[in-house]
C-alpha positions in Angstrom: -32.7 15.3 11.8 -30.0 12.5 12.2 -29.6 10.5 15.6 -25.7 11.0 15.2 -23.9 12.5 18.1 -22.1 15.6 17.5 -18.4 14.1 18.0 -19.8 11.4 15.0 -20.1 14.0 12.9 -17.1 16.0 13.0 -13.2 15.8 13.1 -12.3 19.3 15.0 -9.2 20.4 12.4 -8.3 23.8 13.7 -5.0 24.1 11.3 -7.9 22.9 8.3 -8.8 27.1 8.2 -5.4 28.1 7.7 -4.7 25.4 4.5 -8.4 26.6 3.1 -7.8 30.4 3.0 -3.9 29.6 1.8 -4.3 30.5 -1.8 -1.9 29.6 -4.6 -0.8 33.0 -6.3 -2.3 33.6 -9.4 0.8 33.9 -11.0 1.9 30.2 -10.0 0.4 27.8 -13.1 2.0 24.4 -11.4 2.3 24.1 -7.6 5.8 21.2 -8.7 7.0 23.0 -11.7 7.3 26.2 -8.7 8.5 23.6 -6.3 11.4 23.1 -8.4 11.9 26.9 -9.2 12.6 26.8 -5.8 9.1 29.3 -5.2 9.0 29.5 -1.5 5.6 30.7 -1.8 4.9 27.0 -1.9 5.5 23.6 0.8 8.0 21.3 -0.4 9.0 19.0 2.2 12.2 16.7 0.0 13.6 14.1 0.9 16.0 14.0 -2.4 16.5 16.3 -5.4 18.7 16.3 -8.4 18.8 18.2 -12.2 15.9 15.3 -13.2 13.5 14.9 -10.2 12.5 15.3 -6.9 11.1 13.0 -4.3 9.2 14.7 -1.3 6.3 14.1 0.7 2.6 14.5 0.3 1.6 17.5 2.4 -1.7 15.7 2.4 -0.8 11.9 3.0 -3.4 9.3 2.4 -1.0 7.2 5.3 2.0 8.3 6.5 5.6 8.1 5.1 3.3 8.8 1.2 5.8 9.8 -0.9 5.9 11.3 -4.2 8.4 11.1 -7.4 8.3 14.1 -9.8 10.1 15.2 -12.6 11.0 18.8 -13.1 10.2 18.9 -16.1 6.2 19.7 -16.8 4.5 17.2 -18.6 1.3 15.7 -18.1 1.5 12.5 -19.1 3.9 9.3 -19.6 3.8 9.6 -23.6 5.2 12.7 -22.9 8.8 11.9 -21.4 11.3 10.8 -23.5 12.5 6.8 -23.2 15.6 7.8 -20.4 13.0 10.1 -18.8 10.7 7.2 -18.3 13.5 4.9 -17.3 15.3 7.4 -15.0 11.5 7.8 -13.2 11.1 4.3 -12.6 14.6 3.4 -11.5 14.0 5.7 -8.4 10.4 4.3 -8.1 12.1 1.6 -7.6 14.7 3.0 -5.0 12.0 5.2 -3.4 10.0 1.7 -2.4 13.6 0.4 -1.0 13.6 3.4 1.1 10.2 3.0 1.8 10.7 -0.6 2.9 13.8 0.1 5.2 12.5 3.7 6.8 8.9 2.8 7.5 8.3 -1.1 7.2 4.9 -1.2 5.3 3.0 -4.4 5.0 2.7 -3.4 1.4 3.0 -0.1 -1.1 0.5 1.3 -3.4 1.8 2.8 -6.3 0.1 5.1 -8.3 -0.1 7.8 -11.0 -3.0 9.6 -12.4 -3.6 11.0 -15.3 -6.5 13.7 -16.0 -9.0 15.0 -13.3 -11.3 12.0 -14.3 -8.5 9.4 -12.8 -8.0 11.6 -9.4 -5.5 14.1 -10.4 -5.4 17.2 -8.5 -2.2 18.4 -9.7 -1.6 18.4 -13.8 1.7 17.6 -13.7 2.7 14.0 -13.9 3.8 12.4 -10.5 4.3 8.8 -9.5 2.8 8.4 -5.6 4.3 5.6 -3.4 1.6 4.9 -0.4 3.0 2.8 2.4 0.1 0.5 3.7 0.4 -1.0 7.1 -0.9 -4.1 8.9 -2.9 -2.2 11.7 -4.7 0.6 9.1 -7.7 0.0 10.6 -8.2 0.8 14.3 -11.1 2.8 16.2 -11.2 6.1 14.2 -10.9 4.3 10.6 -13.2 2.0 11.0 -16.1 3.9 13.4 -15.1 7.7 12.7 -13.7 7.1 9.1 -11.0 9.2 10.0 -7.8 8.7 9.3 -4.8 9.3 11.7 -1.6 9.1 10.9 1.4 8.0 13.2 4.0 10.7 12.4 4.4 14.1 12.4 5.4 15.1 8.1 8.8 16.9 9.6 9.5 13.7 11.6 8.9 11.5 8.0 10.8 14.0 6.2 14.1 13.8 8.5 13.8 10.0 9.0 13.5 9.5 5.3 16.3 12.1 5.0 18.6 9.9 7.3 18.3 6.9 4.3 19.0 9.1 1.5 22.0 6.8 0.7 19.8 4.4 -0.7 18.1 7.0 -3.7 21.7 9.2 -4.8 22.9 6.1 -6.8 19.2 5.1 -8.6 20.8 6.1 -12.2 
């Protein structure tokens, strides 16, 4: 038996049912390379798209405003794009942390990609994630609930973001 109080146990997550018994069709191999199919079997909530990439946002943000960069094409790795490829996905990196930086105001960005399961990748299809961090992270729930909560709504990102476009349609 644990002396923890029920309400130090759990995070109540009604809409957490509905995401668990949401199953990816069978005949869907790669939730991003059906994203830019344009499946609407699956979420995509973009910010920017073109023939090369897209840039949308994390259905399931580790802070909010986390963005992601992906190429349409599926590969799995870095060795795999070709030299422009590579280029073309860091240029808007790079533009997607100036958007970051005007829209959202972070104290700092995380940028990350992993590669294999063993590194943290849940989808295996490469992906560059931008994380905005922010000088208050850590209030009540984060540090006594480790839970985190997140300040906007992912529609309210997504047309905020949307509304600074400008800054990623000229990235190459």
């Amino acid at each position: 038996m644990t002396d923890l109080k029920p309400y130090e146990q759990y995070l109540w997550s009604p809409k957490r049912e509905e995401y668990e018994n949401t199953e990816i069709p069978e005949d869907i191999d790669c939730i991003f390379c059906a994203q830019a199919e344009g499946d609407d079997r699956v979420t995509k909530l973009e910010v920017f798209e073109d023939d090369f990439l897209m840039v949308e946002l994390n259905i399931f943000p580790y802070n909010t405003g986390h963005l992601l960069v992906v190429p349409k094409r599926h590969v799995n790795s870095l060795t795999e794009l070709e030299d422009e490829e590579r280029n073309r996905l860091f240029a808007m990196v790079a533009k997607v942390q100036e958007l970051q930086e005007e829209v959202v105001d972070p104290a700092g960005i995380d940028v990350g990609i992993n590669i294999g399961e063993a590194a943290g990748e849940s989808i295996p299809h490469l992906h560059v994630q931008l994380v905005p961090i922010y000088e208050k992270d850590r209030g009540f729930m984060e540090t006594s609930l480790d839970t985190k909560v997140m300040k906007k709504s992912l529609t309210d990102m997504q047309e905020e973001y949307r509304e600074r476009v400008d800054i990623l349609e000229d990235y190459w």
